[in-house]
FITI-173233 format. One line per field, with one value per residue (C-alpha): residue number from 0; residue in three letters; x, y, z. Coordinates in steps of 0.2 Angstrom, whole numbers. Layout:
<nodes>
num: [NUM, ...]
residuo: [ALA, ...]
x: [X, ...]
y: [Y, ...]
z: [Z, ...]
</nodes>
This chain:
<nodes>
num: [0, 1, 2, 3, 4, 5, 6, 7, 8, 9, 10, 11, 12, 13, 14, 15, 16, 17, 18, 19, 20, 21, 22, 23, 24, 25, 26, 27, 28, 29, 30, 31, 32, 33, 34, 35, 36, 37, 38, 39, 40, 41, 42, 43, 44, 45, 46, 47, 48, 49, 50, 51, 52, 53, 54, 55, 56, 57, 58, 59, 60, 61, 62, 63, 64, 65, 66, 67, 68, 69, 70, 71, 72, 73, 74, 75, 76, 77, 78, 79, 80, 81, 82, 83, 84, 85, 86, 87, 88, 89, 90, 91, 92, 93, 94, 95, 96, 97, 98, 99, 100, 101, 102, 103, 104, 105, 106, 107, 108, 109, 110, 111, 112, 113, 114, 115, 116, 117, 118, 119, 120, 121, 122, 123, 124, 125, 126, 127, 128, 129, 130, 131, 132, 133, 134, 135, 136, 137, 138, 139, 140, 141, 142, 143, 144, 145, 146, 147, 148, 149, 150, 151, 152, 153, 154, 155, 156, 157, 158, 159, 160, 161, 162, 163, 164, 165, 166, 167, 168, 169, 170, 171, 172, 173, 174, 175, 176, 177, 178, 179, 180, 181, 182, 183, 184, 185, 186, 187, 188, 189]
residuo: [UNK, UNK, UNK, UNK, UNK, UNK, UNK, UNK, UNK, UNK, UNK, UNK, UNK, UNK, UNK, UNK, UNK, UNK, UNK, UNK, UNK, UNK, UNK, UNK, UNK, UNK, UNK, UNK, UNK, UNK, UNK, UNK, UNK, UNK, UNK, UNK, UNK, UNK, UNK, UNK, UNK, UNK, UNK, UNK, UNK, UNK, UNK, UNK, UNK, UNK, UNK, UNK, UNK, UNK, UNK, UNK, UNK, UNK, UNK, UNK, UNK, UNK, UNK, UNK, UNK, UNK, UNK, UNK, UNK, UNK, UNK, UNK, UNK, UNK, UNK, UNK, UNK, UNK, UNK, UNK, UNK, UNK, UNK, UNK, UNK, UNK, UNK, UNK, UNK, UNK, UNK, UNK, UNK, UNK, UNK, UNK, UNK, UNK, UNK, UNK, UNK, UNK, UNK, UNK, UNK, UNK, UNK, UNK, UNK, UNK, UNK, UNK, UNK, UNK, UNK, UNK, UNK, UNK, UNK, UNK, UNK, UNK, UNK, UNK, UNK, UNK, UNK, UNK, UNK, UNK, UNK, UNK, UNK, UNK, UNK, UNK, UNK, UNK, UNK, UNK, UNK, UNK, UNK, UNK, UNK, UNK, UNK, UNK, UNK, UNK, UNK, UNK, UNK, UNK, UNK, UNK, UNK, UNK, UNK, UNK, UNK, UNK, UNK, UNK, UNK, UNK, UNK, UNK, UNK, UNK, UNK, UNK, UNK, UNK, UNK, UNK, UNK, UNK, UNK, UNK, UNK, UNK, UNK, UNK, UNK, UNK, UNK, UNK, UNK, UNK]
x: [-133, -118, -129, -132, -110, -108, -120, -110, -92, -98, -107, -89, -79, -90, -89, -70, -72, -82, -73, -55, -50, -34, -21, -9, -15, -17, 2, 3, -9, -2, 18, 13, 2, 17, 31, 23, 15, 23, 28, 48, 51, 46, 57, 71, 67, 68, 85, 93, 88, 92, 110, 111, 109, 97, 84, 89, 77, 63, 70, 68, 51, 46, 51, 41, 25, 23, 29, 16, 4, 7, 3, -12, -21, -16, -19, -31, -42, -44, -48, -59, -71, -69, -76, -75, -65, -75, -68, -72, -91, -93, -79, -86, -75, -57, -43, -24, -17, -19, -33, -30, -34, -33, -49, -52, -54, -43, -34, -14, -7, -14, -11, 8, 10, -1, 9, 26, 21, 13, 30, 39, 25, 24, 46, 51, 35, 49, 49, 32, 20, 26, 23, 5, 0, 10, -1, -18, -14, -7, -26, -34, -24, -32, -49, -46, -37, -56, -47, -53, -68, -69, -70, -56, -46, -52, -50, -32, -28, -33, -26, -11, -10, -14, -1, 12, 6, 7, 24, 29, 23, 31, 47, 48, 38, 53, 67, 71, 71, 86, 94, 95, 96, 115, 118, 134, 138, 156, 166, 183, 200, 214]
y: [-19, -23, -14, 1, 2, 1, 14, 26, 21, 27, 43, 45, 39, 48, 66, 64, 63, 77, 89, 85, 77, 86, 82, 84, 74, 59, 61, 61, 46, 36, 36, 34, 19, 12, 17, 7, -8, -21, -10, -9, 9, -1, -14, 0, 8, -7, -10, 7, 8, -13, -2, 9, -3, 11, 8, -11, -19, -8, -11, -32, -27, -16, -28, -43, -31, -28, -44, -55, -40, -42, -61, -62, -48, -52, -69, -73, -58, -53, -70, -74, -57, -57, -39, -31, -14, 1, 3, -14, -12, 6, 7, 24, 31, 35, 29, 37, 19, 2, -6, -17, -36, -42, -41, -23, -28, -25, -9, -17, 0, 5, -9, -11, 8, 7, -9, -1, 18, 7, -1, 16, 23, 9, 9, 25, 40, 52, 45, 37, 50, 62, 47, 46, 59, 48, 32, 44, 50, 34, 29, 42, 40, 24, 31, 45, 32, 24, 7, 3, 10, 20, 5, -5, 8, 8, -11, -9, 5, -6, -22, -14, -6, -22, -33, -21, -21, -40, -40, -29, -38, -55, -47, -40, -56, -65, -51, -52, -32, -32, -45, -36, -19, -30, -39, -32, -28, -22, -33, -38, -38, -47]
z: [9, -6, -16, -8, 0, -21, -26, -10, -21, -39, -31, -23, -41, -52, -40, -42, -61, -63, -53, -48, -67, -74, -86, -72, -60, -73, -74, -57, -51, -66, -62, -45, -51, -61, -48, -33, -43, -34, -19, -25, -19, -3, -5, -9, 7, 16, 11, 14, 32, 35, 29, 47, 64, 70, 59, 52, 63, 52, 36, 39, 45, 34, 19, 28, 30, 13, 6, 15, 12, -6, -7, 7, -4, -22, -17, -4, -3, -18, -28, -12, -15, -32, -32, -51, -54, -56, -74, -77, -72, -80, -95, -100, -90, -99, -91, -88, -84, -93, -87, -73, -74, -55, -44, -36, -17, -8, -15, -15, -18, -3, 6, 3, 8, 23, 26, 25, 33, 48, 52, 52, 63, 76, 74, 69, 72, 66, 49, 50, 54, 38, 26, 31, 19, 5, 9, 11, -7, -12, -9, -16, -32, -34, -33, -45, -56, -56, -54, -36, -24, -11, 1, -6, -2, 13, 15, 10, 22, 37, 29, 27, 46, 51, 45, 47, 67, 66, 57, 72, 85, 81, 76, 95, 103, 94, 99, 81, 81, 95, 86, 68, 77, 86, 70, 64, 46, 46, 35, 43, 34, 39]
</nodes>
């Protein structure tokens, strides 16, 4: 069954290298490999809307999602699985990014930014909905990137729904969201 899910990914991998490579597009998958290695522009995010009460609630949570995303996948799943990277099985392949050194299942990238986009969808639809189209490509990147198959993309998409759900759930089980979302920020001067 491995066998045959792993055959599915290269015939996926290897259709992507033959007919969507450009040197554009390894620009493109590249920065956004770079930019959102340890989810920061998340982290960023997070911060700005922890600035407004509206959305301060969201920001905490956003910051937790992707945070405990990042350490359950880097490492508990991943070192658990031990799954090679495609690049690292077939290193024919040239690549526009250094090659990576961590295991390739989960796909982090994708889970951080399913992670993050999954608590602005379940808080904020408004904002969350749109970035569903950054984390789809987000995923996709990776798998042009030939850095992670089809199914640890996959993996990381619903790992990263998941804990951002989780994250969301306790935060109003605990009525930390109406707490941050009262918490006032205005500094007082006597």
């Amino acid at each position: 069954m491995v066998e045959w899910i792993t055959n599915i990914d290269f015939t996926v991998l290897y259709w992507i290298q033959e007919n969507l490579r450009t040197e554009w597009l390894d620009s493109l998958c590249a920065f956004l490999s770079w930019a959102f290695q340890l989810g920061l522009p998340w982290i960023f995010l997070g911060v700005v809307l922890f600035c407004f009460k509206k959305t301060r609630a969201a920001g905490v949570m956003l910051i937790a999602a992707v945070v405990v995303t990042f350490f359950f996948n880097e490492l508990a799943v991943k070192n658990a699985v031990n799954r090679e990277r495609p690049c690292t099985i077939d290193p024919s392949i040239p690549l526009a990014i250094e090659r990576p050194t961590s295991y390739s299942f989960p796909s982090g990238h994708t889970a951080s930014c399913f992670a993050a986009v999954g608590v602005l969808m379940f808080t904020h639809k408004k904002i969350g909905i749109p970035l569903i189209l950054f984390a789809v490509i987000m995923g996709l990147s990776r798998m042009y990137l030939f850095v992670h198959f089809p199914t640890d993309v996959i993996a990381g998409a619903a790992m990263g729904l998941l804990m951002a759900w989780v994250t969301v759930l306790i935060f109003r089980e605990l009525k930390y969201d109406e707490k941050l979302s009262n918490l006032d920020l205005k500094i007082r001067r006597n």
